[in-house]
C-alpha positions as a Markdown table, in Angstrom:
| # | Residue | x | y | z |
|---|---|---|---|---|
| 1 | Unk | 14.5 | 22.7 | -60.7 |
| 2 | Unk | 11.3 | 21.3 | -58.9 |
| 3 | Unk | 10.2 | 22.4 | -55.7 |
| 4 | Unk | 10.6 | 18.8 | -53.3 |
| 5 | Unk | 7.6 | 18.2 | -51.6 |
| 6 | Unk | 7.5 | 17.2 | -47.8 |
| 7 | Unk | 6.2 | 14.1 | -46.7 |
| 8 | Unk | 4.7 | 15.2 | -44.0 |
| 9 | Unk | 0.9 | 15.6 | -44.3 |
| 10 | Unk | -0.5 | 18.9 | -43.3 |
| 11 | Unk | -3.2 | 18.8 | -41.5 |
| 12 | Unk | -6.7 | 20.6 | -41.7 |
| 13 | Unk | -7.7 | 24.0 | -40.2 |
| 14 | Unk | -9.6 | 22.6 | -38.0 |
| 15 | Unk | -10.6 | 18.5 | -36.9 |
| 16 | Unk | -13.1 | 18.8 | -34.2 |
| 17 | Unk | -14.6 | 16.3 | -31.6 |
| 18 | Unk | -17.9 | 14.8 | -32.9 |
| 19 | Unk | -18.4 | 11.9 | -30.5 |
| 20 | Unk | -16.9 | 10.1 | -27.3 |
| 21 | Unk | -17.2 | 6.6 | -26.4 |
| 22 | Unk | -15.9 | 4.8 | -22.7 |
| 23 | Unk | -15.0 | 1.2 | -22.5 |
| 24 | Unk | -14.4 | -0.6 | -19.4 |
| 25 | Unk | -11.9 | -3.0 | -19.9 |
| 26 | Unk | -9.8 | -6.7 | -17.7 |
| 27 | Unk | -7.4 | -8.7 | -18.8 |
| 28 | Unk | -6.4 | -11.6 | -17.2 |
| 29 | Unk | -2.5 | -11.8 | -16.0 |
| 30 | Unk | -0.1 | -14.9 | -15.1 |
| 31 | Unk | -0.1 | -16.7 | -12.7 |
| 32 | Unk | -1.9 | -15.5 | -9.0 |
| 33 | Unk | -2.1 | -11.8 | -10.2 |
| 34 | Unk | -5.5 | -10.4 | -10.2 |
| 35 | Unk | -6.7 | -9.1 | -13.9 |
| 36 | Unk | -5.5 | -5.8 | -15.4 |
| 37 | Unk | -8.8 | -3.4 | -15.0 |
| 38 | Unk | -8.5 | 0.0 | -17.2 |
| 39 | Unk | -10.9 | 2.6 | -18.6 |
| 40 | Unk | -10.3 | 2.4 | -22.6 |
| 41 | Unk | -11.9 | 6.2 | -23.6 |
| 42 | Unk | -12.3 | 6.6 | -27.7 |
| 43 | Unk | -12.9 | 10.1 | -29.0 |
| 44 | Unk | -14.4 | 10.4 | -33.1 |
| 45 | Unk | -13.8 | 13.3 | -35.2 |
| 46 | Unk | -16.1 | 14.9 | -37.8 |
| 47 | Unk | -13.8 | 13.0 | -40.5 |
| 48 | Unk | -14.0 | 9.1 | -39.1 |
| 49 | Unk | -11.0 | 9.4 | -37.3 |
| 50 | Unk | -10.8 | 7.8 | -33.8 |
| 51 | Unk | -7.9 | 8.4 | -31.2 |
| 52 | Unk | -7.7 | 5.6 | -27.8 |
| 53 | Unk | -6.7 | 6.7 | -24.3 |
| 54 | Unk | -6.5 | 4.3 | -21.0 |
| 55 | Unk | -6.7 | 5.1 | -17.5 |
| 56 | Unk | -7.2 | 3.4 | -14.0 |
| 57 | Unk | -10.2 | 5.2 | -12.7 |
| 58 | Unk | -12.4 | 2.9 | -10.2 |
| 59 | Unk | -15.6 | 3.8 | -12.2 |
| 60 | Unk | -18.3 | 0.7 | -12.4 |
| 61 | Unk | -20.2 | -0.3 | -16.0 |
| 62 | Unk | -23.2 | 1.0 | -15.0 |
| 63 | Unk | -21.5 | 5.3 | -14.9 |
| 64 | Unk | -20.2 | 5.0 | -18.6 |
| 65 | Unk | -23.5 | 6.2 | -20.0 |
| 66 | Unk | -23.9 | 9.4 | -17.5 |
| 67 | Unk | -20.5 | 9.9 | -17.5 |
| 68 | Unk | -20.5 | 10.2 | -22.0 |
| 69 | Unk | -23.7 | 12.1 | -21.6 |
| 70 | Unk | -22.0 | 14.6 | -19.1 |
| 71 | Unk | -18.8 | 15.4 | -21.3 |
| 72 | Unk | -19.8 | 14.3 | -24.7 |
| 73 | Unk | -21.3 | 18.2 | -24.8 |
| 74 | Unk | -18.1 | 19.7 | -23.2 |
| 75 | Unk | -16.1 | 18.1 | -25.5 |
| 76 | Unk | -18.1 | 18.1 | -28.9 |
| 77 | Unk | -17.0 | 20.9 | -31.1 |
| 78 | Unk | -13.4 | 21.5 | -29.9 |
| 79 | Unk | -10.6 | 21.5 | -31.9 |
| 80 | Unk | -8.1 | 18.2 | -31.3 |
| 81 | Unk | -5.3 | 20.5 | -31.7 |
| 82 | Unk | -6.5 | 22.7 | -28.4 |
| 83 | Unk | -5.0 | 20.1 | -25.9 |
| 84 | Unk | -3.8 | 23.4 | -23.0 |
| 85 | Unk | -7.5 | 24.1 | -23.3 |
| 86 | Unk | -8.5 | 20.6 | -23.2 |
| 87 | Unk | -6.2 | 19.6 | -19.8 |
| 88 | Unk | -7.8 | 22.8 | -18.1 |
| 89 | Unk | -11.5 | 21.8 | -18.2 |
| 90 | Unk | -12.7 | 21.5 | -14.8 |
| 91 | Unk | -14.8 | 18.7 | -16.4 |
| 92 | Unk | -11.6 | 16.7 | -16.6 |
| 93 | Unk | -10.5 | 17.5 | -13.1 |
| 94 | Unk | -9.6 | 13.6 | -11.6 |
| 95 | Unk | -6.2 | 13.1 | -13.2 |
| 96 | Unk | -6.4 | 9.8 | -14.6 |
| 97 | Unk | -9.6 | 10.9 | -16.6 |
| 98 | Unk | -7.8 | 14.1 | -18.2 |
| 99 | Unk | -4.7 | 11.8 | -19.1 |
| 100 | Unk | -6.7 | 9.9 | -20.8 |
| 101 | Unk | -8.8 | 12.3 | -22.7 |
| 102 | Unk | -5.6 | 14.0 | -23.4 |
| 103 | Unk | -4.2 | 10.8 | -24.7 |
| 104 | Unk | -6.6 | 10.4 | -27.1 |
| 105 | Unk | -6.8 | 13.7 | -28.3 |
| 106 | Unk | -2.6 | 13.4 | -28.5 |
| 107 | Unk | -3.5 | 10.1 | -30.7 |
| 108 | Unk | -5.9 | 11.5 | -33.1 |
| 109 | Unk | -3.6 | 15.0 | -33.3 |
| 110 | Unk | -0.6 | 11.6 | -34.9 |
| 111 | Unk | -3.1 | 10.5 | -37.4 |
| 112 | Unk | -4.4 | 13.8 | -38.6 |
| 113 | Unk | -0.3 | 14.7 | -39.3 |
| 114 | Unk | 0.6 | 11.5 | -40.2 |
| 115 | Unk | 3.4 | 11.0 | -37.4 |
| 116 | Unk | 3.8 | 9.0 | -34.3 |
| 117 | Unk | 3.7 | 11.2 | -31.2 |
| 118 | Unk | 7.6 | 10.7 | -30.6 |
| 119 | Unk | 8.3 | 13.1 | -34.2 |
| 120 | Unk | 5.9 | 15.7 | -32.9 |
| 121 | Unk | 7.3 | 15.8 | -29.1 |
| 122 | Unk | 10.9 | 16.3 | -30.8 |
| 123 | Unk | 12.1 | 13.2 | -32.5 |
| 124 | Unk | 13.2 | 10.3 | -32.1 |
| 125 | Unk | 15.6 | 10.5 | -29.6 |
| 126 | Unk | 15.3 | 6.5 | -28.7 |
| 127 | Unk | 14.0 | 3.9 | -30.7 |
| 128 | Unk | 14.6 | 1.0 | -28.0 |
| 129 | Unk | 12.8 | 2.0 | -24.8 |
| 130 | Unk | 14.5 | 0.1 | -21.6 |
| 131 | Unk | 12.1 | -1.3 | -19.2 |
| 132 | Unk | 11.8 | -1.9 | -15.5 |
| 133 | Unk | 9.7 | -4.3 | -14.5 |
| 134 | Unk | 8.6 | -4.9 | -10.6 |
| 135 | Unk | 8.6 | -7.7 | -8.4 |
| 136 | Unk | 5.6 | -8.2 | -6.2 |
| 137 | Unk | 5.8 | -8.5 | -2.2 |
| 138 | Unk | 6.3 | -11.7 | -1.1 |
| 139 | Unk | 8.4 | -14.5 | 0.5 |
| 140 | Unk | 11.7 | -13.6 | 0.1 |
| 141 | Unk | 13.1 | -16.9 | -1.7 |
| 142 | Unk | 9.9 | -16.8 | -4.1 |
| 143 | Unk | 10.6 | -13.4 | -5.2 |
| 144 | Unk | 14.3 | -13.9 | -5.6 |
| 145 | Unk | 13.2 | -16.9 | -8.0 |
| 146 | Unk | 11.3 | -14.4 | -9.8 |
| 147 | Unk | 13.9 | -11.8 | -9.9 |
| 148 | Unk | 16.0 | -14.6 | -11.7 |
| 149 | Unk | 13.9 | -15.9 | -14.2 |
| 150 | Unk | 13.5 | -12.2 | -15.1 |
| 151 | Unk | 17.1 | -11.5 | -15.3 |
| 152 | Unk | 17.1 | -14.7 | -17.7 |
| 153 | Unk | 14.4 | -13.0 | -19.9 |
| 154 | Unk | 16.7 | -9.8 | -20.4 |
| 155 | Unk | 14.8 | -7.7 | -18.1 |
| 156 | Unk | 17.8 | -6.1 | -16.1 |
| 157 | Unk | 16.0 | -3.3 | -13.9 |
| 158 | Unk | 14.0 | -4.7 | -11.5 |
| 159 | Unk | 11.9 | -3.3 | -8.5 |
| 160 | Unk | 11.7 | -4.6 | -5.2 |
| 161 | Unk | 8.2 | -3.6 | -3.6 |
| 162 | Unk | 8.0 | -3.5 | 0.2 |
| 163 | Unk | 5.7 | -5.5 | 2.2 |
| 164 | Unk | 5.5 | -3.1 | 5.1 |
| 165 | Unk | 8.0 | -4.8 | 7.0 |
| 166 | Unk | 11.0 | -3.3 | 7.0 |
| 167 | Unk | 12.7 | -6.6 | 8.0 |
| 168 | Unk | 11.4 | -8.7 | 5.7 |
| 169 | Unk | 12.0 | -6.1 | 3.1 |
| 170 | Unk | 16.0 | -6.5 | 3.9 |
| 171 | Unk | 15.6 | -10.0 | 4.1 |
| 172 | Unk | 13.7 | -9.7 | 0.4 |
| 173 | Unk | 16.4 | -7.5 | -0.9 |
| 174 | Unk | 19.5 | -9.0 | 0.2 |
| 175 | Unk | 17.6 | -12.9 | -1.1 |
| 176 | Unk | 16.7 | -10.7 | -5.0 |
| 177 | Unk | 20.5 | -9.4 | -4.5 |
| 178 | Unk | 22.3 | -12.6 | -3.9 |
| 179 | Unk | 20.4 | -14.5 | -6.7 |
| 180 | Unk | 20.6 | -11.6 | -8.9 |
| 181 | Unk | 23.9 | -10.2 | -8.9 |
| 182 | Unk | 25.4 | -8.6 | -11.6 |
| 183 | Unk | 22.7 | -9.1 | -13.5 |
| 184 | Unk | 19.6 | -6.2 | -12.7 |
| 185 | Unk | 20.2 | -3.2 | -11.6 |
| 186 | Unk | 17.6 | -2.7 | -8.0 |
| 187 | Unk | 15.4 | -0.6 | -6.7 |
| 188 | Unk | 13.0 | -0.2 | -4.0 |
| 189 | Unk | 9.9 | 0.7 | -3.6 |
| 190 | Unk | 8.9 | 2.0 | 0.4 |
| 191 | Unk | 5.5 | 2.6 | -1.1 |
| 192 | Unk | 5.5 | 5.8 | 1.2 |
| 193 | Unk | 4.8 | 3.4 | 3.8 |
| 194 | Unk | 7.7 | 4.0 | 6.5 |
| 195 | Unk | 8.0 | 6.8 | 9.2 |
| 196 | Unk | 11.2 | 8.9 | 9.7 |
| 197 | Unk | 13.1 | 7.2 | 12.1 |
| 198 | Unk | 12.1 | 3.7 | 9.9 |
| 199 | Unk | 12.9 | 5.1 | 7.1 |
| 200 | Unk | 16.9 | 6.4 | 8.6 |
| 201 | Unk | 17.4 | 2.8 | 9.7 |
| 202 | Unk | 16.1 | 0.8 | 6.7 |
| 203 | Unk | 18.1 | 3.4 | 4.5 |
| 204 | Unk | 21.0 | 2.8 | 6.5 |
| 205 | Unk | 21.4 | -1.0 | 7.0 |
| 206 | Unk | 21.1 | -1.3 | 3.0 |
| 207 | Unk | 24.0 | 1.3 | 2.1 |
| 208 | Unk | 26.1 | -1.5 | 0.9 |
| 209 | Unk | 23.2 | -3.2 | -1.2 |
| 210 | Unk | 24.1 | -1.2 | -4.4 |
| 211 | Unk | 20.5 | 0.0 | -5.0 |
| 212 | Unk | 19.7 | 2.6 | -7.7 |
| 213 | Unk | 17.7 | 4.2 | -5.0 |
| 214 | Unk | 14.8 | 4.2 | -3.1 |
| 215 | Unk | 11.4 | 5.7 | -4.0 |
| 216 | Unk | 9.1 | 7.3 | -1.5 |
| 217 | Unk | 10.6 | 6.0 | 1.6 |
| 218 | Unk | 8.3 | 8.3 | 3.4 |
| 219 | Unk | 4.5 | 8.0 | 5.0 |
| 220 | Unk | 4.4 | 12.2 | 5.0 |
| 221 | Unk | 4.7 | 12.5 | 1.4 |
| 222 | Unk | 6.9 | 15.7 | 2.2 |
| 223 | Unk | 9.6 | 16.8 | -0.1 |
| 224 | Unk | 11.1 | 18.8 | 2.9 |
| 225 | Unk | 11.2 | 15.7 | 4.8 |
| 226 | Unk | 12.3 | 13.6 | 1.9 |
| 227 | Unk | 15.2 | 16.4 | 2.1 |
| 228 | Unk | 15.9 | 15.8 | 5.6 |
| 229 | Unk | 15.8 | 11.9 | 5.2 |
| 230 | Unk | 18.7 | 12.7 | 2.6 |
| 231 | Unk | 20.7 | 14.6 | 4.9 |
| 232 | Unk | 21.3 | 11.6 | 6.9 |
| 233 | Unk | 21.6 | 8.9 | 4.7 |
| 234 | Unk | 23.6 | 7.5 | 1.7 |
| 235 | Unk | 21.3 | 5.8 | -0.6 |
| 236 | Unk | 19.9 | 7.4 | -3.5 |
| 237 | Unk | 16.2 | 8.4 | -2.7 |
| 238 | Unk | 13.4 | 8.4 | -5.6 |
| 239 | Unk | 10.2 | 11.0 | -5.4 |
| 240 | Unk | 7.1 | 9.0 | -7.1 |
| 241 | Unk | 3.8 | 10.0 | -5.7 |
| 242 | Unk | 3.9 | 13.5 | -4.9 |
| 243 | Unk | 5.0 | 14.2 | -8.2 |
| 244 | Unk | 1.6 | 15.1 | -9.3 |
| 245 | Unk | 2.3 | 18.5 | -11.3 |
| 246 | Unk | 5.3 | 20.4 | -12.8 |
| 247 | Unk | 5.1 | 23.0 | -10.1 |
| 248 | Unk | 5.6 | 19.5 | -7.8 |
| 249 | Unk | 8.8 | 18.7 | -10.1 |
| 250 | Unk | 9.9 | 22.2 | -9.2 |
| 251 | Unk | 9.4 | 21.6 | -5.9 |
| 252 | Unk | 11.7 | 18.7 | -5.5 |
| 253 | Unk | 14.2 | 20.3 | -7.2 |
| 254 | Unk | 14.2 | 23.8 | -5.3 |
| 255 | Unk | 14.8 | 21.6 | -1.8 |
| 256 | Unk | 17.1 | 19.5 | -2.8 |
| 257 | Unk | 14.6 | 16.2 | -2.0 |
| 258 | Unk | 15.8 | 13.2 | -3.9 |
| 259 | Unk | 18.4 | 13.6 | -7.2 |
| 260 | Unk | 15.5 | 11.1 | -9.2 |
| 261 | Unk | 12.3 | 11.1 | -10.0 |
| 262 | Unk | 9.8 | 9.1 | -11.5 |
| 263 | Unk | 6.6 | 10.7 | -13.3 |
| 264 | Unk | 3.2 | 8.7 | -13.8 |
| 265 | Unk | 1.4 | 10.0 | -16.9 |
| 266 | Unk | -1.8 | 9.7 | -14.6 |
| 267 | Unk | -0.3 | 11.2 | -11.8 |
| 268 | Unk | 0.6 | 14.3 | -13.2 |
| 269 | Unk | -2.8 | 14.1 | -15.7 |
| 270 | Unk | -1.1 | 13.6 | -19.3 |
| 271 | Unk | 1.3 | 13.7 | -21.7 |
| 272 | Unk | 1.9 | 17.3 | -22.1 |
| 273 | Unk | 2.7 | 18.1 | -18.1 |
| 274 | Unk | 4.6 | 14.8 | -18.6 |
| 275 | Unk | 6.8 | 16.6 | -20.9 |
| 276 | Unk | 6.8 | 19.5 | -18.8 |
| 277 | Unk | 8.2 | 17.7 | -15.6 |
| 278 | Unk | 10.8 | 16.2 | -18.2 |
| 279 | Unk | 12.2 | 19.5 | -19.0 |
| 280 | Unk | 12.4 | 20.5 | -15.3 |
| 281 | Unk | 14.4 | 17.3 | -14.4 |
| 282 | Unk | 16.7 | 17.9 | -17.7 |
| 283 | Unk | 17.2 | 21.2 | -16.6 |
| 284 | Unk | 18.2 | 20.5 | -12.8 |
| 285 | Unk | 20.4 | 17.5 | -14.1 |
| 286 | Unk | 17.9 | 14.9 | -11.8 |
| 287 | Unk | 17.8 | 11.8 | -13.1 |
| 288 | Unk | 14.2 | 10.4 | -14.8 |
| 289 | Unk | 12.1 | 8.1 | -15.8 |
| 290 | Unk | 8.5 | 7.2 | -16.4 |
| 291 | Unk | 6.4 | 4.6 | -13.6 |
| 292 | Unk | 3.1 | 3.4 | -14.7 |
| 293 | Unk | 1.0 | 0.5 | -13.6 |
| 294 | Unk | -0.2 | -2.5 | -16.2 |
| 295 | Unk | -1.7 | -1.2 | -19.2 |
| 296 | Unk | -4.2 | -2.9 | -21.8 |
| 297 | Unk | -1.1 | -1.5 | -24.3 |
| 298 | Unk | -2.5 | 2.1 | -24.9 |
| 299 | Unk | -0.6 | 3.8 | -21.9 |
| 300 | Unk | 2.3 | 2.1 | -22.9 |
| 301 | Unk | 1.7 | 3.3 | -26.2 |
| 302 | Unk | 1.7 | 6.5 | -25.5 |
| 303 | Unk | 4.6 | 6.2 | -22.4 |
| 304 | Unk | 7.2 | 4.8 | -25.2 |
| 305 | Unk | 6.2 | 7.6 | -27.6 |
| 306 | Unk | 7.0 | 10.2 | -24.9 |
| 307 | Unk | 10.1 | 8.4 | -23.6 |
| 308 | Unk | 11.2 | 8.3 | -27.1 |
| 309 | Unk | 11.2 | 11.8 | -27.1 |
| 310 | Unk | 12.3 | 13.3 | -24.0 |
| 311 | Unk | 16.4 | 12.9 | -23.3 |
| 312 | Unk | 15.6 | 13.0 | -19.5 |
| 313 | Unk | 13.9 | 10.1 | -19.1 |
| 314 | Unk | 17.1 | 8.4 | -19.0 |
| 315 | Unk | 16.5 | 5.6 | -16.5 |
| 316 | Unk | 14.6 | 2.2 | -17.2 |
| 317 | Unk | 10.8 | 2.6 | -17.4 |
| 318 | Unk | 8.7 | 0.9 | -15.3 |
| 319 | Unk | 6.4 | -1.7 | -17.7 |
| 320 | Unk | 4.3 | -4.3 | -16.6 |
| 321 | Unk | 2.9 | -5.2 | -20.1 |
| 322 | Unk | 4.9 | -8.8 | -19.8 |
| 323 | Unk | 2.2 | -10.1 | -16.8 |
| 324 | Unk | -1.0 | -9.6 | -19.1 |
| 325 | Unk | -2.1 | -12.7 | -21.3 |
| 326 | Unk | -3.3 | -10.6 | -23.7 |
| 327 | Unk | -4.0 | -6.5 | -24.8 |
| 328 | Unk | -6.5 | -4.9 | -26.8 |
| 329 | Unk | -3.7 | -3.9 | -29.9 |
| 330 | Unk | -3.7 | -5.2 | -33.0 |
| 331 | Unk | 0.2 | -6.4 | -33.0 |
| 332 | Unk | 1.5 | -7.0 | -29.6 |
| 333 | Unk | 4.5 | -4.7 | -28.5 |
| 334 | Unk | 6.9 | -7.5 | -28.4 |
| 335 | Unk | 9.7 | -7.4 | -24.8 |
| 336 | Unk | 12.9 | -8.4 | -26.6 |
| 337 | Unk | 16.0 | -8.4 | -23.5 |
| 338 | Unk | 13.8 | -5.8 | -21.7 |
| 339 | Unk | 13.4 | -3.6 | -24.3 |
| 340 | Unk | 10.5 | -2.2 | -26.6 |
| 341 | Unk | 10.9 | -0.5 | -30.0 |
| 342 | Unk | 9.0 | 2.4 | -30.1 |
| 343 | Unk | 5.7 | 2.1 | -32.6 |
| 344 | Unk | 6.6 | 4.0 | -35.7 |
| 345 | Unk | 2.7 | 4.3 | -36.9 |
| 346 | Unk | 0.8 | 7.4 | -36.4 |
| 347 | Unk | -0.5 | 8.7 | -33.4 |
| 348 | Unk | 0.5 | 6.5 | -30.7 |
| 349 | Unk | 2.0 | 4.0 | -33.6 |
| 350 | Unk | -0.2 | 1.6 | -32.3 |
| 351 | Unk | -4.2 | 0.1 | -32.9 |
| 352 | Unk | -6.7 | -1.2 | -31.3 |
| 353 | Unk | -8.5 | -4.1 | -31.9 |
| 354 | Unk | -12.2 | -3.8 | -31.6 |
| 355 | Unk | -12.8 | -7.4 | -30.9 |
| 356 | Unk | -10.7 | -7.9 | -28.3 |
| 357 | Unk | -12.2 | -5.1 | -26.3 |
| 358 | Unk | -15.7 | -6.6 | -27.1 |
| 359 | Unk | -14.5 | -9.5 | -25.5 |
| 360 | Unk | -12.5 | -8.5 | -22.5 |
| 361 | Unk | -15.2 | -5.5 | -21.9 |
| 362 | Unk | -17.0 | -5.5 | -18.6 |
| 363 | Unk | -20.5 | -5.1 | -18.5 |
C-alpha cells in the first residue's frame, strides 16, 4: 500500500527577511467620523514572498524613510520563523510597532506552510467570529437611533462609550437600553475616566441595567483598586487598558480585579503574547475577548485568525470594520448578522491590494 502524502506544505530551513517597506495609510469612514489612519508595514523574503501588518502609531510621512533605514538592518537576515526573538528586539520596543512587525512575520510564516494562522495557533475552533461594535459618545436619543439601526443590521453586542459625564452616560444607557431591548447585549466603556467614589455611584445606579459589564471604570488604572471597586458593587467590571502584557493578565487574575478582560493585539504588542493572555484567562475561568480600534482590514485579519483559534475569547469582539468606506484587501471581509467568517487563505487568509494603498497612502 502507498504511503498518503500530507497536504500540508513543509516549509524551507530557513526563509529570511530581505526587505521592509512602511506605508502610511486613511480611509475615509461614514458619516461625521474622522478617517481611519494606520501604519501598513510589509516585510519581503529572499523568495518574493510578502507578509502585511497594521498598527496605529502617530508617526508622520516624512519618518517612513529613517524609520526602514533604522530597522531594515535589524531585521534583514532573520529567520521568519524566529518570532520570540523577533518580539524581544529593543528595536521594536513601542508596542504597536512590534505587533505589527510580528504580524507580518506571523503572515508570511501562513504562506511559507500553506495555512491560515488559525490551523497553526490550534485549529479551527470558530469559523464565524461574533462582533461587537461601539457606539460613539453623544446625545443620548441619537445614539440610541444608532444602537437600533445596528440591532437591525444583526450586530447584537454593542458598546456604550462614556462622554465623561456620568449623568449623561445614564441618561445614554438607559435611552440605548429602552430602544434596544432584547435585542444587543451592552456594555460600557468608563474609558478609565471616573474616580473611585464616581465610579461606586455610577456602578451602583445601573445594577438593574443588565450590562455585560463595565470596562475600565477607573482613572488609576489599578487592578488593586479595580478589586476594591468590585467589593462594593454588583455589575460586572471589564480590565482593558492595563492589560498590556501576560504578566498584566496574571495580575488581574491573582487579585481578583474584574472576572473579564479584553486584550488589544497592540496593547499587549502581538499575536503571540495575545495567545499567551488567552491561556491565562482560559485557565482562571475569566471571561475574554479581543478590543481593537478600526483597521484598514489587516488587524482584523489577523484578530479573527487568533479568535478562531483561542476557546477563551469567548465574548463578542470588538470590530469597527463596518464604519470604513473602503479597506486596502482584495475581497472585503463581508459583516453578515454581526458576524465574520474567518479567512481560510494562507497566512492571515486575507490580501492586499496594492492599488488601493497607492491611493489611500499619505504622503
Amino acid at each position: 500500500m502507498g504511503r498518503m502524502r500530507s497536504s500540508i506544505r513543509k516549509p524551507p530551513s530557513s526563509v529570511v527577511i530581505a526587505d521592509l517597506e512602511f506605508y502610511l495609510v486613511a480611509i475615509p469612514c461614514v458619516g461625521q467620523e474622522a478617517p481611519v489612519r494606520s501604519l501598513l508595514v510589509q516585510l519581503s523574503t529572499d523568495t518574493g514572498l510578502r507578509g502585511w501588518g497594521e498598527a496605529r502609531v502617530p508617526w508622520r510621512p516624512s519618518e517612513l524613510a529613517a524609520r526602514r533605514d533604522l530597522l531594515l538592518p535589524i531585521l534583514g537576515g532573520r529567520s521568519i520563523f524566529d518570532i520570540e526573538e523577533l518580539l524581544a528586539l529593543e528595536a521594536l520596543r513601542p508596542a504597536p510597532l512590534r505587533c505589527a512587525v510580528e504580524m507580518a512575520s506571523w503572515d508570511l510564516v501562513g504562506r511559507v506552510t500553506g495555512q491560515p494562522l488559525c490551523h497553526l495557533f490550534g485549529g479551527g475552533y470558530r469559523r464565524q467570529i461574533p462582533l461587537a461594535v461601539r457606539l460613539a459618545a453623544g446625545i443620548a436619543p441619537e445614539v440610541a437611533q444608532t444602537a437600533r439601526e445596528l440591532a437591525e443590521q444583526g450586530f447584537h453586542a454593542q458598546i456604550v462609550t462614556s462622554c465623561g459625564q456620568p449623568e449623561d452616560d445614564r441618561e445614554t444607557l438607559a435611552a440605548v437600553r429602552e430602544i434596544a431591548q432584547d435585542r444587543a447585549e451592552l456594555r460600557f466603556d468608563a474609558g478609565a475616566g471616573f474616580d473611585m467614589e464616581t465610579a461606586r455611584d455610577f456602578c451602583t445606579q445601573v445594577e438593574d441595567y443588565g450590562l455585560q459589564f463595565v470596562i475600565d471604570p477607573l482613572a488609576a488604572g489599578s487592578l488593586d483598586s479595580i478589586a476594591s471597586l468590585r467589593r462594593q458593587v454588583n455589575v460586572p467590571l471589564a480590565v482593558w487598558r492595563s492589560i498590556q502584557s501576560p504578566s498584566d493578565m496574571l495580575s488581574l487574575v491573582r487579585c481578583g480585579a474584574a472576572p473579564a478582560a479584553v486584550v488589544d493585539l497592540q496593547l499587549v504588542g502581538g499575536m503571540v503574547p495575545a495567545r499567551k493572555c488567552a491561556a491565562i484567562a482560559q485557565a482562571a475561568g475569566l471571561n475574554a475577548s479581543l478590543g481593537s480600534g478600526p483597521s484598514l482590514g489587516v488587524a482584523l485579519a489577523a484578530m479573527l485568525q487568533l479568535a478562531a483559534a483561542a476557546p477563551a475569547f469567548s465574548h463578542c469582539n470588538e470590530c469597527a470594520h463596518h464604519q470604513l468606506q473602503d479597506d486596502v484587501l482584495s475581497e472585503h471581509l463581508e459583516i453578515i448578522d454581526g458576524m465574520i467568517a474567518v479567512p481560510q487563505g494562507s497566512g492571515l487568509g486575507v490580501d492586499v491590494d496594492r492599488a488601493k494603498v497607492e491611493r489611500y497612502q499619505i504622503t
